[in-house]
C-alpha positions as CSV (number, residue, x, y, z in Angstrom):
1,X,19.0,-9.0,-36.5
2,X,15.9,-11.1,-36.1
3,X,13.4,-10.8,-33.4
4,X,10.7,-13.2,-33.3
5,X,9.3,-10.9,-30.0
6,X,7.9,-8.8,-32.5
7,X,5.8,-11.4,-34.6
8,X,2.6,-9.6,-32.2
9,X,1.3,-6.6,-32.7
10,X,2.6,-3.8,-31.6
11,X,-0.3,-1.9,-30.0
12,X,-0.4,-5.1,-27.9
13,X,2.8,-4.5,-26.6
14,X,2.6,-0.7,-26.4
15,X,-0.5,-1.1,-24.1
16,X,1.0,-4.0,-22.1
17,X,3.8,-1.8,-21.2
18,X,1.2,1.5,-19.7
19,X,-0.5,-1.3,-18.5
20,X,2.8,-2.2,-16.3
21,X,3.7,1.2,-15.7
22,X,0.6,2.7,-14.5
23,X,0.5,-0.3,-12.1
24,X,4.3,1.0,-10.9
25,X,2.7,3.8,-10.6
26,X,-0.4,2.4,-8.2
27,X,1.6,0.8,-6.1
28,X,4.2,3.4,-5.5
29,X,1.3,6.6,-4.9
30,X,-1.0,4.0,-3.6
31,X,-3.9,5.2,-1.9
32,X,-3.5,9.0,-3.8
33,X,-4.4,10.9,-0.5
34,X,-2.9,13.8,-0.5
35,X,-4.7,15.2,2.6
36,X,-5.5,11.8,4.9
37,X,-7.2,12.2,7.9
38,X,-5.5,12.1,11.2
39,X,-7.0,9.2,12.7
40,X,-7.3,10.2,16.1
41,X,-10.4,11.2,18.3
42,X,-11.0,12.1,21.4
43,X,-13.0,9.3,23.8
44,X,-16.7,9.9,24.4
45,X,-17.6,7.9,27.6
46,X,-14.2,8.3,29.1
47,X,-11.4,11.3,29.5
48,X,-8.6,10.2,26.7
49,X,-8.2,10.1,23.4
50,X,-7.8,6.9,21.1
51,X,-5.1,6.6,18.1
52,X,-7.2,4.1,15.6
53,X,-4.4,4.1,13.1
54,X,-2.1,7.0,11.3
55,X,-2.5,9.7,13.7
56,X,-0.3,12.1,15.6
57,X,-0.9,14.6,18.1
58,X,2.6,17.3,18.7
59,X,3.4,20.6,20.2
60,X,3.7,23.7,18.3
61,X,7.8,24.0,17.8
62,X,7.5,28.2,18.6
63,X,6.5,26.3,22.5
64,X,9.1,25.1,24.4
65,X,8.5,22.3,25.6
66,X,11.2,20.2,26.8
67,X,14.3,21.3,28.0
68,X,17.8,19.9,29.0
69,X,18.6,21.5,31.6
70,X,17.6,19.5,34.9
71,X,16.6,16.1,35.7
72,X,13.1,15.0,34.7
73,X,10.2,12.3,35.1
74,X,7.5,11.2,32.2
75,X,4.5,9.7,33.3
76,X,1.9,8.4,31.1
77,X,-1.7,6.7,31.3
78,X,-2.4,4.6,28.6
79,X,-4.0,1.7,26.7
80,X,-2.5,-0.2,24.0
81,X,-4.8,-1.9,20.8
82,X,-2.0,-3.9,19.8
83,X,1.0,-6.3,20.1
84,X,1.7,-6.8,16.0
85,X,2.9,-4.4,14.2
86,X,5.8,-4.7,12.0
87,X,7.3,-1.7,13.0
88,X,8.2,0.0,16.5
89,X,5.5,2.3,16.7
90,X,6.4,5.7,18.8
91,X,4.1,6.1,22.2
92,X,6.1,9.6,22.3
93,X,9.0,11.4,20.9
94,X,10.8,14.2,21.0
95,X,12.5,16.2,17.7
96,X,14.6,18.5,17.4
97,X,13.3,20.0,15.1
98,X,16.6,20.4,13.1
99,X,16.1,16.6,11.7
100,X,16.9,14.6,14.3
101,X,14.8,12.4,16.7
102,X,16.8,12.5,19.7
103,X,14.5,10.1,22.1
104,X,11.8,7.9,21.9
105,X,8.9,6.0,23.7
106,X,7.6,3.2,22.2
107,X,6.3,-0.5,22.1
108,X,7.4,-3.2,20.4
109,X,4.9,-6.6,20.7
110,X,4.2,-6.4,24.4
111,X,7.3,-4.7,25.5
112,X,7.7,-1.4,26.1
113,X,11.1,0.5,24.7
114,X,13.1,3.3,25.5
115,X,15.6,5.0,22.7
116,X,17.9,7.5,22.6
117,X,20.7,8.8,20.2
118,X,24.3,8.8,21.7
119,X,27.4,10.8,20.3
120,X,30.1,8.2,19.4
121,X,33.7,8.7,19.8
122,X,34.2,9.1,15.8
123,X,32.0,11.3,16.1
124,X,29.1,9.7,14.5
125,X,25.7,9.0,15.8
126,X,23.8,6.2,17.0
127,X,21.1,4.9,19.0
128,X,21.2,3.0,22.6
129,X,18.1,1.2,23.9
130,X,16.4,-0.2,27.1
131,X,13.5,-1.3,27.9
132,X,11.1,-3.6,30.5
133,X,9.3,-7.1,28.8
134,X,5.5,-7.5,28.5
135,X,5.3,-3.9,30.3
136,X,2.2,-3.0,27.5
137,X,0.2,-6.1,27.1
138,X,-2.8,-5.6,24.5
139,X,-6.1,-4.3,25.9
140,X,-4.6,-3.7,29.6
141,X,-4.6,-0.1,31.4
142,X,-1.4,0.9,32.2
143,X,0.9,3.5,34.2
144,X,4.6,4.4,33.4
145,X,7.0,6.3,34.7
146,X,10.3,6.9,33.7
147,X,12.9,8.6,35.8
148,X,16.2,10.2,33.9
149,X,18.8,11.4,36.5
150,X,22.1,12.2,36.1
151,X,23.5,8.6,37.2
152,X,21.1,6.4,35.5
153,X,17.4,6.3,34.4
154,X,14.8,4.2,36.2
155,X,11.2,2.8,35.3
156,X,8.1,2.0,37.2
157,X,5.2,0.2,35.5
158,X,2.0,0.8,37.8
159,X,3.5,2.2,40.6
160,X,6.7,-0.2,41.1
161,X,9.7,0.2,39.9
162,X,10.2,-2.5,37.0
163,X,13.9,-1.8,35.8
164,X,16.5,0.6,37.0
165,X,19.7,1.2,34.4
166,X,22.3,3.2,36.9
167,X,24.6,3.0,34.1
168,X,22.3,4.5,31.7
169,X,21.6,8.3,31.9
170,X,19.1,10.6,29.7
171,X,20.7,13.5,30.5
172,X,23.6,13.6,28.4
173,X,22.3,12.6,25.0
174,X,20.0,15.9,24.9
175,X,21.9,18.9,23.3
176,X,19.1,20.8,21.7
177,X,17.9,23.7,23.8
178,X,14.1,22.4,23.3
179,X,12.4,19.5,22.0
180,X,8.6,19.3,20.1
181,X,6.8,16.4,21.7
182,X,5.1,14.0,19.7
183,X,2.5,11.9,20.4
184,X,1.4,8.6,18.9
185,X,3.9,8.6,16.2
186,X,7.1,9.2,14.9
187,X,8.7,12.7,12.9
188,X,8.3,11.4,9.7
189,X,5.0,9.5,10.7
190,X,5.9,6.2,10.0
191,X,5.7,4.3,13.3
192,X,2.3,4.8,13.9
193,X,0.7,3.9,17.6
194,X,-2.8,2.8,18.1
195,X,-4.2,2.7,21.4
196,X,-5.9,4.8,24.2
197,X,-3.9,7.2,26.4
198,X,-5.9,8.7,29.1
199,X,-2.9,11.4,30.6
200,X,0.8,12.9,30.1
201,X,2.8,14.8,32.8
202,X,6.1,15.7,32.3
203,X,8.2,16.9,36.0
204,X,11.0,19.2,35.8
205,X,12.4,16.9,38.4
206,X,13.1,13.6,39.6
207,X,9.9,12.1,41.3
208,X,10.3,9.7,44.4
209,X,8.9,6.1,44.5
210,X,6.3,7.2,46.6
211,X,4.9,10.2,44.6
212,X,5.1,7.8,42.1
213,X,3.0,5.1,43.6
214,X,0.6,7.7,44.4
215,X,-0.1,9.3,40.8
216,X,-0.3,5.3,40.0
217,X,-3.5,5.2,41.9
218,X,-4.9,8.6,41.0
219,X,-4.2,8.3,37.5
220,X,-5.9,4.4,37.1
221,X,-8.8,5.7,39.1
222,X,-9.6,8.0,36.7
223,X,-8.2,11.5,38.0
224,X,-4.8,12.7,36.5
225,X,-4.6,16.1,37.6
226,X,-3.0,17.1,40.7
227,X,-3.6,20.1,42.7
228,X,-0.5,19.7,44.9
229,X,2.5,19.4,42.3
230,X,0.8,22.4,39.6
231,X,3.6,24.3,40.0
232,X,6.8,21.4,40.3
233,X,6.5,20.1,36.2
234,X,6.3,22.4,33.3
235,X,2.4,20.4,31.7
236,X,0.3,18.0,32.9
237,X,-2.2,16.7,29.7
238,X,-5.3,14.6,30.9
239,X,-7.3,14.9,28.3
240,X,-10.8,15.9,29.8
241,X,-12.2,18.3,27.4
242,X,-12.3,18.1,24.5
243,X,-11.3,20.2,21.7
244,X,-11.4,19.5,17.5
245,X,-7.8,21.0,17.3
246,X,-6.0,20.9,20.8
247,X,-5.0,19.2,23.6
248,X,-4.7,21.9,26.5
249,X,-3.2,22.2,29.5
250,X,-4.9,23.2,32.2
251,X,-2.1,24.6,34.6
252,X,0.6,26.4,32.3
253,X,-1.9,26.9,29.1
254,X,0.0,24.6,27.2
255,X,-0.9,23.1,24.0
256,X,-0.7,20.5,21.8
257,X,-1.8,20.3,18.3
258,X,-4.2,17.4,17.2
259,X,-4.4,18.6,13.0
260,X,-8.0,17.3,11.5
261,X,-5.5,16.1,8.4
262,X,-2.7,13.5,9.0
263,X,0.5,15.8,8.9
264,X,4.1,15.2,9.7
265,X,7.1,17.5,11.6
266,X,9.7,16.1,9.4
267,X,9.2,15.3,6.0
268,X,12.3,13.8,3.9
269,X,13.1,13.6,0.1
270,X,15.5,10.7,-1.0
271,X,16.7,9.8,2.5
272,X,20.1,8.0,2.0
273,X,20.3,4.5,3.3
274,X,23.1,5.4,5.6
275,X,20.6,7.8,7.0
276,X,18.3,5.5,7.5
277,X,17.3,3.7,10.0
278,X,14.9,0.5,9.6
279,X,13.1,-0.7,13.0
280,X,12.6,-4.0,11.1
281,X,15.4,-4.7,9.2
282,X,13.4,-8.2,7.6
283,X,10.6,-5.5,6.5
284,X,13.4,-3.2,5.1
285,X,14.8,-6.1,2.9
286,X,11.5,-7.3,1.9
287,X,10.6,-3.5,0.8
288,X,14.0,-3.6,-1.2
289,X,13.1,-7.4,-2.7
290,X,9.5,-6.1,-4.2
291,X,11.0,-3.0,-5.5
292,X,13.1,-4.7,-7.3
293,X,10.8,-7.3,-8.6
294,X,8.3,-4.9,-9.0
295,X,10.6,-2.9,-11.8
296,X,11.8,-6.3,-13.7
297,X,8.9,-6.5,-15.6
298,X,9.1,-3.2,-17.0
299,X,12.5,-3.0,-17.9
300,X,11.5,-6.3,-19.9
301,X,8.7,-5.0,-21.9
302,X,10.1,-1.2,-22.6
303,X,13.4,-3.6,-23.9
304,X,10.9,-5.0,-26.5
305,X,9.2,-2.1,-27.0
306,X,11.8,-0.2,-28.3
307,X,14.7,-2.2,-29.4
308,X,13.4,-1.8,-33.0
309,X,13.5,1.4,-33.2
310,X,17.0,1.6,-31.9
311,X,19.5,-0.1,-33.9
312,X,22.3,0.3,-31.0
313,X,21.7,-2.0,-28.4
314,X,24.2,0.0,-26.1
315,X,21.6,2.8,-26.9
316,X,18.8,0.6,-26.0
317,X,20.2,-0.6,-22.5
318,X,21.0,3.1,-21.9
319,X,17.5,4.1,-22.6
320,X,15.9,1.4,-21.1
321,X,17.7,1.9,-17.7
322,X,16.9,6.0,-17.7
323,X,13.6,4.9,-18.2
324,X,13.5,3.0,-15.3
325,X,15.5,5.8,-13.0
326,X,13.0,8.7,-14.3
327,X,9.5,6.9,-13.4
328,X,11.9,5.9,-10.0
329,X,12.5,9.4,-9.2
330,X,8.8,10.9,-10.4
331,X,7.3,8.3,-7.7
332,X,10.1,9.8,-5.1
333,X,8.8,13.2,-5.6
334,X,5.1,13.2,-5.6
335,X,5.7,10.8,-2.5
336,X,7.1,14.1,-0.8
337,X,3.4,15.1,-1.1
338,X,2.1,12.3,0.3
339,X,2.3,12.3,4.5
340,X,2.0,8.7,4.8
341,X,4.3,7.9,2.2
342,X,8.2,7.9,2.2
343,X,10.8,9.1,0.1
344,X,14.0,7.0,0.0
345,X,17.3,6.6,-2.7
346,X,17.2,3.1,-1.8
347,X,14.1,3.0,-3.6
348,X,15.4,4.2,-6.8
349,X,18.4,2.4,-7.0
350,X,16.3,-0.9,-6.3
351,X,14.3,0.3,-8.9
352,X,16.6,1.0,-11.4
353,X,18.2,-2.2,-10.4
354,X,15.1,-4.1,-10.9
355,X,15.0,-2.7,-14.6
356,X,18.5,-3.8,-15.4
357,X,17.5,-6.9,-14.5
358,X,14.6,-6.8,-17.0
359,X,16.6,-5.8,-19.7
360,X,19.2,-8.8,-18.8
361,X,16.3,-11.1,-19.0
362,X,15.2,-9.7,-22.3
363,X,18.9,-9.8,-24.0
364,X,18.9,-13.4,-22.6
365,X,15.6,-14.4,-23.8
366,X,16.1,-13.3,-27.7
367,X,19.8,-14.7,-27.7
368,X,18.2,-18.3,-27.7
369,X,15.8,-17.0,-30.2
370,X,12.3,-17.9,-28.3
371,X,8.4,-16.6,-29.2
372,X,6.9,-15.2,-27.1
373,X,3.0,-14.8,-26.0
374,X,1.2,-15.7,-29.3
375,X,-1.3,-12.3,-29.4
């Protein structure tokens, strides 16, 4: 058989194709840091401390810090940067520790959110979600509060309640004995936060609308600790003196860790896509589009590369597509090593879909007996 591909030379092609697959390689381990830096920092001028982009700030998971057991009230002073990311970036969360995150705080564009995992009666897991509109707009100071009873959870944005779901209870969803608190981010640390938050208290019991009201105006004017309530919630966090590697509390001598080097709680290896959950499912299928583009070229060239040498072209399409899998899978595992990076199977199979394609176009391209570039 004939193959007018091959009237170039052959080092041209040989060095086209590292050429395409060191560029795989870019762009999969892109930016190479195996140690980033945790890019948050405490505020000079002002008590808080500022998440400028990856960061994450969490409790040491030997602590317990969240139980249960009772009813319970988060407040929190904060500040956000931004309304446009294309993610839902996590204001706080608590894990399990065991792989699951259980409940989350977070904004998406101006709004703030509220998520939680439910038990389903197959069995199965899945999340529920609530939430109050333009609650975080960009650059304003704000105070929330969120209430979780037994018969229903309730919200107060600056002192007023905002939203009260009476049919929607906390309490329930948590069945781990303790949960590690995150702040600014995600488990995994992909839903980054960026913005300013100035104080945390978490009450071991449902706080009244007029305790409320009142922290709203201690906490805006500056002040968020409070003499009275020390010994009613298990840590109050305002951020007021700083420290390179901790966040303390000043009641309980709590703790949370702020790591010089970006680092995650949970890191995964080849999540499965029925394991995982997109916050942006247009993202998600744009991530699965430029994977597989990304891979069509090389499963092109390598084709050309090595179809001479391989009489078979079964054996060929077999190599080819191995190929394709085994650069797939070598990205996957050094991104394991990588904390802002992501390992997922939907990734490889892309990929190695992305090289079939390549070979297709390759078979189709030399069964109408075309040239290619003339180098």
């Amino acid at each position: 058989m004939s193959y007018p591909f091959f009237t170039f030379r052959k080092n041209t092609l040989r060095n086209f194709c590292l050429v395409i697959t060191l560029a795989i390689l870019i762009a999969g381990l892109w930016p190479f840091n195996f140690c980033p830096q945790n890019k948050v920092q405490w505020e000079k001028e002002r008590n808080g401390i500022h998440f400028y982009g990856q960061g994450i700030i969490f409790s040491d998971p030997s602590q317990e810090s969240f139980s249960n057991n009772s009813p319970f009230t988060i407040e929190i002073c904060l500040q956000p940067d931004s309304e446009s990311i294309p993610f839902l970036p996590r204001i706080l969360s608590l894990y399990d520790g065991k792989g699951s995150e259980d409940f989350f705080i977070g904004q998406w564009k101006s709004h703030l959110v509220l998520r939680t995992k439910v038990s389903t009666s197959t069995g199965g897991r899945t999340y529920r979600e609530v939430g109050v509109k333009n609650a975080l707009p960009k650059g304003k100071r704000r105070h929330i509060a969120i209430v979780a009873v037994e018969k229903g959870t309730y919200i107060y944005v600056d002192g007023r309640i905002e939203k009260a779901y009476p049919d929607f209870s906390l309490l329930p969803n948590f069945t781990a004995s303790s949960y590690q608190i995150i702040l600014g981010n995600s488990p995994t640390g992909k839903d980054y936060w960026t913005g300013y938050l100035y104080g945390l208290a978490i009450y071991k019991r449902s706080l009244d609308p007029g305790e409320i009201f009142q922290h709203y105006k201690t906490w805006i004017g500056g002040n968020t600790l409070f003499p009275l309530l020390r010994e009613t919630h298990p840590f109050i966090l305002s951020f007021h003196e700083p420290d390179e590697k901790r966040i303390h509390d000043p009641i309980r001598h709590y703790a949370l860790l702020m790591p010089p080097r970006f680092t995650v709680p949970q890191k995964k290896f080849l999540v499965p896509p029925w394991k995982d959950s997109p916050t942006y499912y247009s993202s998600y299928f744009q991530d699965i589009l430029l994977n597989t583009l990304g891979f069509i070229p090389f499963g092109f060239f390598i084709s050309a590369l090595i179809i001479k040498r391989i009489k078979s072209n079964h054996h060929c399409s077999i190599i080819v597509i191995l190929l394709g899998f085994s650069l797939s899978f070598l990205i996957e595992i050094i991104q394991v090593y990588l904390p802002n990076r992501y390992s997922q199977l939907m990734d490889i199979f892309t990929d190695t879909i992305g090289t079939a394609l390549g070979l297709a176009l390759f078979r189709l391209y030399h069964s109408r007996g075309k040239k290619f570039l003339p180098w």
